[in-house]
N, C-alpha and C positions, 0 to 999 in steps of 0.2 A: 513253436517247438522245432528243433534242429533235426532234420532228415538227413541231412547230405554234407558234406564236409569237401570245399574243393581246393585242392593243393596247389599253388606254383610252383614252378619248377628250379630255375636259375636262381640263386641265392638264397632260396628258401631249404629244398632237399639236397643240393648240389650246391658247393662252392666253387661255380663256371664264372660270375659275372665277370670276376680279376681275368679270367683268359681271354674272354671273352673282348676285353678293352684290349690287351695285348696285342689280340690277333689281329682287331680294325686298327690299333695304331699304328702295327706293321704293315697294313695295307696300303692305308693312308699313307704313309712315309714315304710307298714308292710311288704315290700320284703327287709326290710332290706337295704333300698334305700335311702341317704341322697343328694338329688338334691342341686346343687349350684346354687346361682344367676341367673348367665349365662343359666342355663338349664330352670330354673322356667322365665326368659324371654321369652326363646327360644318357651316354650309350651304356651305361650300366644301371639307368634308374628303372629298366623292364619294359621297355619298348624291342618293338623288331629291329633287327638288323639293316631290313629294308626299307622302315621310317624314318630310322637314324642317317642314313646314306640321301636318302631321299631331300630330307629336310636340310642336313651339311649338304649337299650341292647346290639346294636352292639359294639357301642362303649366304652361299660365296661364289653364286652366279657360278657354279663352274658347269662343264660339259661331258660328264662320263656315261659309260655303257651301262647301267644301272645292276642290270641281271651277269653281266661279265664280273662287276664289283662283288656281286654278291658270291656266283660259284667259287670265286679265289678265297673269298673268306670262309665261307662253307667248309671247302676242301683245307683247308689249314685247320681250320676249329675244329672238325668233326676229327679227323688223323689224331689231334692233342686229347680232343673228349677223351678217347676211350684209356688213355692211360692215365689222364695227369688228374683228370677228375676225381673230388674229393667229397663223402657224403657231410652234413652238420648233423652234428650230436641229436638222436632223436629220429632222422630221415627217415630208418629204415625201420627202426620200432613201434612208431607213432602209425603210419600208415596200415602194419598188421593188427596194431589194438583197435581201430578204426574201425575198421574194414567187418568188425564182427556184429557193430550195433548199427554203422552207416553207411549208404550210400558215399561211393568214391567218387569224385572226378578228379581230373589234371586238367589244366588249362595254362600252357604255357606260349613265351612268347617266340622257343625256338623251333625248326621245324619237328616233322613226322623223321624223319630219321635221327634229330640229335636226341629228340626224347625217348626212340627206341634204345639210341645206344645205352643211355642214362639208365631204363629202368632193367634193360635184360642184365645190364652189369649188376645191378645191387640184386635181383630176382624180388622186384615189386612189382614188375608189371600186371601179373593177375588178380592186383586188390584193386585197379579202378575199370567202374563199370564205364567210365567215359575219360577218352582221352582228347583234348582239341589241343592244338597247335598254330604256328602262323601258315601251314598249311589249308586249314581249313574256316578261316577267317580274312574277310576284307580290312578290318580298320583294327591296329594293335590297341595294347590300354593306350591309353586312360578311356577308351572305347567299351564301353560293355559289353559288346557283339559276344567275344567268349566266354564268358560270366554266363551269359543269359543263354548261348547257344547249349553249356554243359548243362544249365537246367530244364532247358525243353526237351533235351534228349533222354536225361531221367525221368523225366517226369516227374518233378517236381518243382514247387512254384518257388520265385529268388527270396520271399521272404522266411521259406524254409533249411536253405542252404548258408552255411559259415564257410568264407572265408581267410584259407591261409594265404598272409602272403607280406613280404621281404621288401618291395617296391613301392614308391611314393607313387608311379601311374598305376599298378595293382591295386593297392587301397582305392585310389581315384575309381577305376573300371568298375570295382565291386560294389561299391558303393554305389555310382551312378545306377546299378543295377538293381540296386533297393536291398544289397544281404550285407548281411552281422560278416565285420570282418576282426580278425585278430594281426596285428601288426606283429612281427617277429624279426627283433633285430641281427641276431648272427654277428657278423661282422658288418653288416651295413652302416654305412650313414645317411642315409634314406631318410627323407621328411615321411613319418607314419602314424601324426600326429590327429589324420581324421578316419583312424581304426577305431573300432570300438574299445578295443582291449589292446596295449603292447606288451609285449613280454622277450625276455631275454632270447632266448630259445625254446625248440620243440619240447624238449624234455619236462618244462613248465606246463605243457596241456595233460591235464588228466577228466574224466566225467564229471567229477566237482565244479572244475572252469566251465565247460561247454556248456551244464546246466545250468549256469548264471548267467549268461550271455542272453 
């Protein structure tokens, strides 16, 4: 039986992940950094910012300031968040229908201040009883650490929590975590092939879906 419902944030409520590549490949640009396909995928499939940068410098040997790389991006994304940010059909209605039979969480992959901007703008932040971020977690998805860290804060066990979520590492994380997830494509092209259920968008959940799950 489903207790808890845990939402992602980035491409799932918000349509950020497109800024979000924008903003690293204008960073990139001026390290002299020309990202391929593959990589500009890679930083939108729902990993941190700080993974992403981590793993591109390991892997073309380069030598940058890691946390310098990240406050430039920070400080551009977060200035664009609060304007240019746009909710997916559903975002804002689905989480107050929620909110009246389930436990909420958020577990996103961006920090404690982009998701504060996220929710104060739409006014959802007081439907979830737990919020985690790359703030308050070691190892992004495909890592279950925040899957599992929203469920021991509610109290509740992973095989009683569904998760939403937009990312091919999100499915991945949930899953390793032992919970019912739901694939939601949006605009994604996201492999979300090892959801339980995939569906168009949020507008597609109603009580009917959840209790089949």
């Amino acid at each position: 039986m489903i207790k808890a419902v845990l939402f992602d944030m980035d491409g799932l409520l918000v349509d950020t992940e497109p800024l979000n590549v924008v903003v690293v490949t204008k960073v990139c640009d001026t390290l002299g950094i020309n990202l391929t396909p593959e990589e500009k995928h890679y930083c939108a499939s729902g990993i941190t910012n700080r993974k992403f940068y981590d793993e591109l410098f390991n892997n073309r040997n380069l030598k940058f300031d890691l946390n310098e790389i990240l406050n430039k991006t920070f400080q551009t994304y977060d200035e664009r968040l609060k304007t240019e940010v746009k909710p997916f059909l559903g975002a804002i209605d689905l989480p107050r229908l929620l909110s009246e039979k389930y436990n909420l969480a958020l577990v996103s992959g961006s920090t404690r201040n982009q998701v504060n901007i996220v929710l104060s703008k739409f006014h959802i932040e007081n439907l979830f009883k737990v919020v985690i971020t790359a703030d308050d977690i070691i190892s992004s998805k495909p890592n279950p650490e925040g899957y599992l860290l929203a469920a021991n804060k509610l109290n509740i066990s992973p095989q009683e929590c569904l998760v939403l979520e937009d990312g091919e590492q999100g499915v991945k994380a949930a899953k390793s975590a032992g919970m019912k997830v739901v694939g939601v494509i949006n605009n994604s092209e996201q492999n979300l092939s090892l959801a339980d259920l995939i569906i168009k968008d949020l507008t597609e959940i109603n009580q009917d879906l959840l209790s089949k799950i």
